[in-house]
C-alpha positions as CSV (number, residue, x, y, z in Angstrom):
1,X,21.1,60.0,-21.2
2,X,21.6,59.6,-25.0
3,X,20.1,56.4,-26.9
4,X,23.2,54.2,-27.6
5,X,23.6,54.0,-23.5
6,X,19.9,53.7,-23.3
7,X,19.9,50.6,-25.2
8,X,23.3,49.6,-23.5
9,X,21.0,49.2,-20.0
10,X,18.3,48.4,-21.6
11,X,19.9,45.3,-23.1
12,X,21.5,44.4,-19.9
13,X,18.5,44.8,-17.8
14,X,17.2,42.1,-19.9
15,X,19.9,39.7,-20.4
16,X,19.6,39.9,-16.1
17,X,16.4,38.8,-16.0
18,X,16.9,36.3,-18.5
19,X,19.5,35.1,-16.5
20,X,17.6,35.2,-12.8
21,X,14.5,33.3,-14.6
22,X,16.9,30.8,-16.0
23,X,18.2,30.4,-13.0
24,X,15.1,29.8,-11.3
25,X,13.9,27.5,-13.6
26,X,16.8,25.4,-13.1
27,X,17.1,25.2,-9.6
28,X,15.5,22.2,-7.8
29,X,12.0,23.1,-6.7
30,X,12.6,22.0,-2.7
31,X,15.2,25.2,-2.7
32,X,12.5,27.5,-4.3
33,X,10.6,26.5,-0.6
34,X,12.5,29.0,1.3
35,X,11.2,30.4,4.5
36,X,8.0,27.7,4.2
37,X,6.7,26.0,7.2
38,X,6.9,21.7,6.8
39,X,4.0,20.2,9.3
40,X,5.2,16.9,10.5
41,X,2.5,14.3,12.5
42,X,4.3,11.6,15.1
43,X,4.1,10.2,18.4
44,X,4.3,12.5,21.1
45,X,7.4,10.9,22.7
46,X,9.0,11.8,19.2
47,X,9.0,14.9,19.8
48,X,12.7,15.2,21.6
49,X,14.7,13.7,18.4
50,X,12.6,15.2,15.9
51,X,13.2,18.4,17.4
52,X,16.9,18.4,18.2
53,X,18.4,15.6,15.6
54,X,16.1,15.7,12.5
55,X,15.0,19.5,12.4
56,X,17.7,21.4,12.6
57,X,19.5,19.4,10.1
58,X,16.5,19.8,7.8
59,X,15.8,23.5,8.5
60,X,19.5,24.2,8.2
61,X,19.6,22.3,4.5
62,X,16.0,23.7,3.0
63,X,15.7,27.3,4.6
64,X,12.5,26.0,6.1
65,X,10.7,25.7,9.5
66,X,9.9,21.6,10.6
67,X,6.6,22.3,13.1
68,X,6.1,19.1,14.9
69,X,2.4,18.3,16.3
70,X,3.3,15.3,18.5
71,X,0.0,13.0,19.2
72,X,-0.7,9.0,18.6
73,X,-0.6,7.1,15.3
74,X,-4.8,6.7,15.0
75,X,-5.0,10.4,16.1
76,X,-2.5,11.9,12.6
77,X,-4.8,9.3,10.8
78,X,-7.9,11.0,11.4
79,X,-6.6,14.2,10.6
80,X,-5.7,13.2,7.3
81,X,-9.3,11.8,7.1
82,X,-11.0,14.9,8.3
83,X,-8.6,16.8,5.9
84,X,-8.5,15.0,2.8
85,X,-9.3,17.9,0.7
86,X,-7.3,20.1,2.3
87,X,-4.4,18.0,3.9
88,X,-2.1,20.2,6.7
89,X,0.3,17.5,6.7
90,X,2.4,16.9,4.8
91,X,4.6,14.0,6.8
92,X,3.4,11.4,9.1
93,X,5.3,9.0,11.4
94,X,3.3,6.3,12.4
95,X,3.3,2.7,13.2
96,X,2.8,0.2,10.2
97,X,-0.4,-1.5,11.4
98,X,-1.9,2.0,11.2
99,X,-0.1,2.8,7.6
100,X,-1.8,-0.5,6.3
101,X,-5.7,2.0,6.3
102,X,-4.1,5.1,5.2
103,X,-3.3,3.5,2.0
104,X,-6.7,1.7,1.8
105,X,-8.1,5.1,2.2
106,X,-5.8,7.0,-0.8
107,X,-4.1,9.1,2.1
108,X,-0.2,8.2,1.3
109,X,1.8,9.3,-1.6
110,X,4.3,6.8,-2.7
111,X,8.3,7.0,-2.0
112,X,10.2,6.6,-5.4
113,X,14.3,6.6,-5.5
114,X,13.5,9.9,-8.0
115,X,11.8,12.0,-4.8
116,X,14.0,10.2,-2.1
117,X,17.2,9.0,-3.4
118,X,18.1,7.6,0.2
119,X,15.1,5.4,-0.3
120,X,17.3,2.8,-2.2
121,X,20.3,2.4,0.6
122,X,17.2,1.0,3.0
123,X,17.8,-2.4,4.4
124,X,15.7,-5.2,2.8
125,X,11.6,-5.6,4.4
126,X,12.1,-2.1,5.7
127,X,10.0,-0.5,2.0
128,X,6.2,-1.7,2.5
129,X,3.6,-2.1,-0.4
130,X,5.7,-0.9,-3.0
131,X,7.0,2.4,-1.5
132,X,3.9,3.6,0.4
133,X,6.2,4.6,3.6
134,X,9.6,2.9,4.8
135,X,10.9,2.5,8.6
136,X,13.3,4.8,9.7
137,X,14.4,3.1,13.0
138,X,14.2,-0.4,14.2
139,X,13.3,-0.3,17.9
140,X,13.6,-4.0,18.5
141,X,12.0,-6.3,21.2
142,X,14.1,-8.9,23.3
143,X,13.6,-10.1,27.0
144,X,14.1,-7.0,29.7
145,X,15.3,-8.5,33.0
146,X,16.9,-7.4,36.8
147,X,19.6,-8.1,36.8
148,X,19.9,-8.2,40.5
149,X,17.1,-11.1,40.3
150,X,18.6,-13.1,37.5
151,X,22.5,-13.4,37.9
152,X,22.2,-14.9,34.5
153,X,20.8,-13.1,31.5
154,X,17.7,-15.1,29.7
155,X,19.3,-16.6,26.7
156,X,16.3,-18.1,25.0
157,X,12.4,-16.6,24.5
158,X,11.9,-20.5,25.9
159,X,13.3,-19.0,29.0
160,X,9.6,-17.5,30.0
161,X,8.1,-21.0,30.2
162,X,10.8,-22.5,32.4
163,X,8.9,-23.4,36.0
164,X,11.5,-21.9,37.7
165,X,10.3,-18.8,36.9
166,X,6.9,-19.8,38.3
167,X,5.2,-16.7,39.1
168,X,7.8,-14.3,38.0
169,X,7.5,-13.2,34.2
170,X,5.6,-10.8,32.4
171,X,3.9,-10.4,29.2
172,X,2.3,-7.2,27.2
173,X,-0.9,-7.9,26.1
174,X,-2.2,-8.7,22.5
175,X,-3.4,-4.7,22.8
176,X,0.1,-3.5,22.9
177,X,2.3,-4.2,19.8
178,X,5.0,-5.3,21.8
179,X,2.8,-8.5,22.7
180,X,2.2,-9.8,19.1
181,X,5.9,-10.8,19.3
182,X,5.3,-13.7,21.8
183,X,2.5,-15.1,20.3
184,X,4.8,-15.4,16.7
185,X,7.4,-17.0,18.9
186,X,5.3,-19.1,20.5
187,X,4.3,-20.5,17.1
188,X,7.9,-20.8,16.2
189,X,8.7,-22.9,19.7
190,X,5.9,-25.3,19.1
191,X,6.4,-25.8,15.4
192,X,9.6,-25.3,13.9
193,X,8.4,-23.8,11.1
194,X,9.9,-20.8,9.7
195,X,9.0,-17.2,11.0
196,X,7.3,-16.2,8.3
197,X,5.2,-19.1,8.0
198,X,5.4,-19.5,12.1
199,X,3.2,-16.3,12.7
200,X,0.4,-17.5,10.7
201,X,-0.1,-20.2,12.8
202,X,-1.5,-18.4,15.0
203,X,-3.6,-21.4,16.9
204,X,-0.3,-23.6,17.6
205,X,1.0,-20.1,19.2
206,X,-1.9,-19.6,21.6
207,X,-1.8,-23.5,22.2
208,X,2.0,-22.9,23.3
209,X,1.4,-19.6,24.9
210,X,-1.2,-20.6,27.1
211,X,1.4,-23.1,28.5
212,X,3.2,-19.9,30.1
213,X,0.3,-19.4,32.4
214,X,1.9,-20.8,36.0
215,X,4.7,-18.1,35.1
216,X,2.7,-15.1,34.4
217,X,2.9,-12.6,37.6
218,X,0.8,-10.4,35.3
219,X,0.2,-9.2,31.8
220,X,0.2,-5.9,31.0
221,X,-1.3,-2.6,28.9
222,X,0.4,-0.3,31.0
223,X,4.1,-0.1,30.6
224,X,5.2,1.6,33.6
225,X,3.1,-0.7,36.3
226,X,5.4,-4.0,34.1
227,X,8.5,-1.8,34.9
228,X,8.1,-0.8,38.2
229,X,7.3,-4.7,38.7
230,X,10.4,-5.5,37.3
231,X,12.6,-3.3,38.8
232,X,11.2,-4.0,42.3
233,X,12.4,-7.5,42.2
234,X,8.9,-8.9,42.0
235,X,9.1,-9.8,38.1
236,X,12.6,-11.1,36.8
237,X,11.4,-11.3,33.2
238,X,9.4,-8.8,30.5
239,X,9.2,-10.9,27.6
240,X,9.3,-8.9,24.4
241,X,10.6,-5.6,25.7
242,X,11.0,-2.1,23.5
243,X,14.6,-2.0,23.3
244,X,14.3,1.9,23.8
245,X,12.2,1.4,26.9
246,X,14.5,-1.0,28.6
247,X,17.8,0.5,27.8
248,X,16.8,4.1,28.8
249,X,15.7,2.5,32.4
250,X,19.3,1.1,32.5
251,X,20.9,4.6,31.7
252,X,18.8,6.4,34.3
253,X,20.2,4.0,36.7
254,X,17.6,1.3,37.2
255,X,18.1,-2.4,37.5
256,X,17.3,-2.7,34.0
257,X,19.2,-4.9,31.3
258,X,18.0,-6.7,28.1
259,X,19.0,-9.8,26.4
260,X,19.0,-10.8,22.7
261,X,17.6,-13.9,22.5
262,X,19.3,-16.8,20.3
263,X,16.3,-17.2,18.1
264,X,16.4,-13.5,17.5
265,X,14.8,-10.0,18.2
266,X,11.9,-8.6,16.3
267,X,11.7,-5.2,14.6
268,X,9.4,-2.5,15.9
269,X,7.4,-0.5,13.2
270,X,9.0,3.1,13.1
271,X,7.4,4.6,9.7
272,X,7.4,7.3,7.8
273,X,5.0,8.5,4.8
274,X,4.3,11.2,2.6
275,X,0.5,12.5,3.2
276,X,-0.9,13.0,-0.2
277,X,-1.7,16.4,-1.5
278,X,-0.1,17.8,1.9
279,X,1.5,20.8,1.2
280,X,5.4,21.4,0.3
281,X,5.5,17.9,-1.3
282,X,9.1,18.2,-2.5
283,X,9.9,19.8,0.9
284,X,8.6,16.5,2.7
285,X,10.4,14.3,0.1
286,X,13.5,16.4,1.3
287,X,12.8,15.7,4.7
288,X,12.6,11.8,4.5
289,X,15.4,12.0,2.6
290,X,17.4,13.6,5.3
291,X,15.5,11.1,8.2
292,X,16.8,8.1,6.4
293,X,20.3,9.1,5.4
294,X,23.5,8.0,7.3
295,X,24.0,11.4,9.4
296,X,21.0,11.2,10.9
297,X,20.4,7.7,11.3
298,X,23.6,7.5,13.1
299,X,22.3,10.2,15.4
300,X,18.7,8.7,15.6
301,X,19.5,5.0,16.2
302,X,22.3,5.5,19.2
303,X,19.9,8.4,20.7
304,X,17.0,5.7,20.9
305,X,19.0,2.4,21.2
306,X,17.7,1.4,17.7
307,X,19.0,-0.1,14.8
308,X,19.3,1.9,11.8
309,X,17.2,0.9,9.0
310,X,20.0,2.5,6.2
311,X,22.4,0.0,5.5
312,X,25.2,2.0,5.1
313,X,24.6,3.4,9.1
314,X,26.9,1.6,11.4
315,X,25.0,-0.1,14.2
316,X,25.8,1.7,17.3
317,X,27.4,1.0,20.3
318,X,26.0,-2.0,22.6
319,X,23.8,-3.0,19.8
320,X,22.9,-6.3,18.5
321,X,25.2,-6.6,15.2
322,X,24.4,-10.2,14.0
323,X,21.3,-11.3,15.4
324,X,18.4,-12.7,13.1
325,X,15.5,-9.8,12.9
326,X,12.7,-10.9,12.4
327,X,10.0,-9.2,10.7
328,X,6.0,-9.0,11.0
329,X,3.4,-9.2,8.4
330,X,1.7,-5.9,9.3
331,X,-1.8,-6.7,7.0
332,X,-1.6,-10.1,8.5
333,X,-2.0,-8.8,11.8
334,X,-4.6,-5.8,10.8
335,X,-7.1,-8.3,9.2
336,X,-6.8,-10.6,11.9
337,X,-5.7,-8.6,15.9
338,X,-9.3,-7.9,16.8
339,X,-10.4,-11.8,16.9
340,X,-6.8,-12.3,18.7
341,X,-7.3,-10.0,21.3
342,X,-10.6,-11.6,22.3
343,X,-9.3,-14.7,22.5
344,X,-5.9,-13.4,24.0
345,X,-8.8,-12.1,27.2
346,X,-10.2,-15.3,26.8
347,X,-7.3,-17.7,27.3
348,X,-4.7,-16.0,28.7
349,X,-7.6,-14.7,31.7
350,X,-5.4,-15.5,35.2
């Protein structure tokens, strides 16, 4: 090969690999992730949606594989304790009473619009201390009821206390999240006082809950033993009910319904959070992204009788559409459920 066509190649090899590097350099970091492995932490009952909505949306998008390690919320925050120099994670979904210590403890990265653009179509109260995770479903809590028992659907959450329901309703305990919601209403019957002011009031709602007591068949830790009650015939009434719960009983054919009460529902905490120094941050960023945009929530929220928590989502089919939500003060009720369990045992003791 003479010189001239020497240098010819020569010059081209180089203006190529000028031009792959550039390249490189300008492509987003999240597609430079190919064929990397994204570990995600969440309930095990997740498991299903993540799996068959949220994954293959994300793997399909980012060239990546979503592994799923389904366990409890308490149980993905101690493996970001035992791992906080070496963090495996690098998503958690967890309930917002358990997100409240993670932050205490420096184990959350914050959401910004710049890492997860979808982060600003979010409904209002669904971003917590200033971007530390957001909810990406509200599973909402109403009154579950047989139908076959009640020919007419509760209306109110006063309903519960009404003697004609003497021995017939009942309640999840303080231990179960579900439960907080009727001792904030019960605040909210006895004092008129706004929600947000109503839940901290906390002794006017054991005052008025305690008043449910000739109605109680039984309160409950155990959600299957309140269903199987209630479906039976022996209960008419769970008041505050998991929307998901409830309305997949009804599809599998149960006598199942649930009724949005006039005062309104209450949202469920569903969130999500970055786990800070996890690997493939930008890949987890990507993911969230995905979880919280308007394909997906549309898929998540009619797969789990939710509401969607991105604005621009339609509510689906057989959802409440105009129904006040209210919303719980998650560090209120982490400084404070211990002492309201004990006296939850205490007063509430049939």
């Amino acid at each position: 090969m003479n010189k001239s066509k020497t240098a010819i190649l020569n010059r081209r090899t180089v203006l190529a690999a000028a031009g792959a590097a550039t390249a490189a350099l300008a492509a987003p970091r999240i597609l430079r992730a190919q064929g990397k492995e994204l570990v995600v932490g969440g309930a095990a009952s997740h498991k299903n949606f993540v799996e068959t909505i949220i994954a293959p949306v994300v793997e399909k998008k980012f060239s990546c594989k979503v592994v799923f390690e389904g366990s409890r919320s308490l149980v993905n925050l101690e493996k970001m304790q035992k791992n906080k120099d070496k963090q495996y994670l690098s998503v958690v979904m967890m309930d917002d009473p358990v997100m409240i210590p993670a932050v205490a403890e420096g184990l959350l990265d914050p959401l910004t619009v710049a890492k997860v653009p979808n982060l600003a179509a979010l409904k209002p109260g669904t971003v917590h201390m200033d971007g530390m995770w957001c909810n990406y479903l509200q599973p909402w809590l109403g009154i579950a009821y047989n139908p076959k028992a009640m020919k007419t659907a509760p209306t109110s959450w006063a309903d519960a206390y009404d003697p004609k329901y003497k021995g017939r309703v009942i309640l999840p305990s303080l231990q179960n999240t579900e439960g907080l919601a009727n001792l904030f209403m019960a605040a909210f019957l006895a004092t008129g006082k706004p929600m947000a002011d109503a839940q901290k009031d906390v002794d006017a709602g054991f005052k008025k809950l305690v008043t449910i007591k000739p109605n109680l068949l039984t309160a409950y830790t155990q959600m299957p033993q309140a269903y199987n009650l209630l479906e039976q015939g022996e209960g008419f009434m769970i008041s505050s009910a998991i929307s998901q719960v409830a309305l997949e009983r009804k599809a599998a054919g149960a006598p199942v319904d649930i009724a949005v009460p006039k005062e309104g529902i209450f949202a469920m905490p569903s969130g999500v959070a970055l786990v800070k120094g996890g690997p493939q941050p930008e890949l987890a960023a990507g993911y969230i992204n995905e979880m919280i945009g308007p394909e997906i929530q549309a898929k998540l929220s009619a797969a789990t009788y939710s509401l969607p928590t991105n604005k621009d989502t339609p509510v689906p089919a057989g959802a409440p559409t105009n129904a006040t939500i209210f919303g719980i003060n998650w560090k209120f009720v982490a400084d404070n459920r211990a002492d309201w369990v004990k006296r939850w045992d205490r007063d509430m003791a049939m």
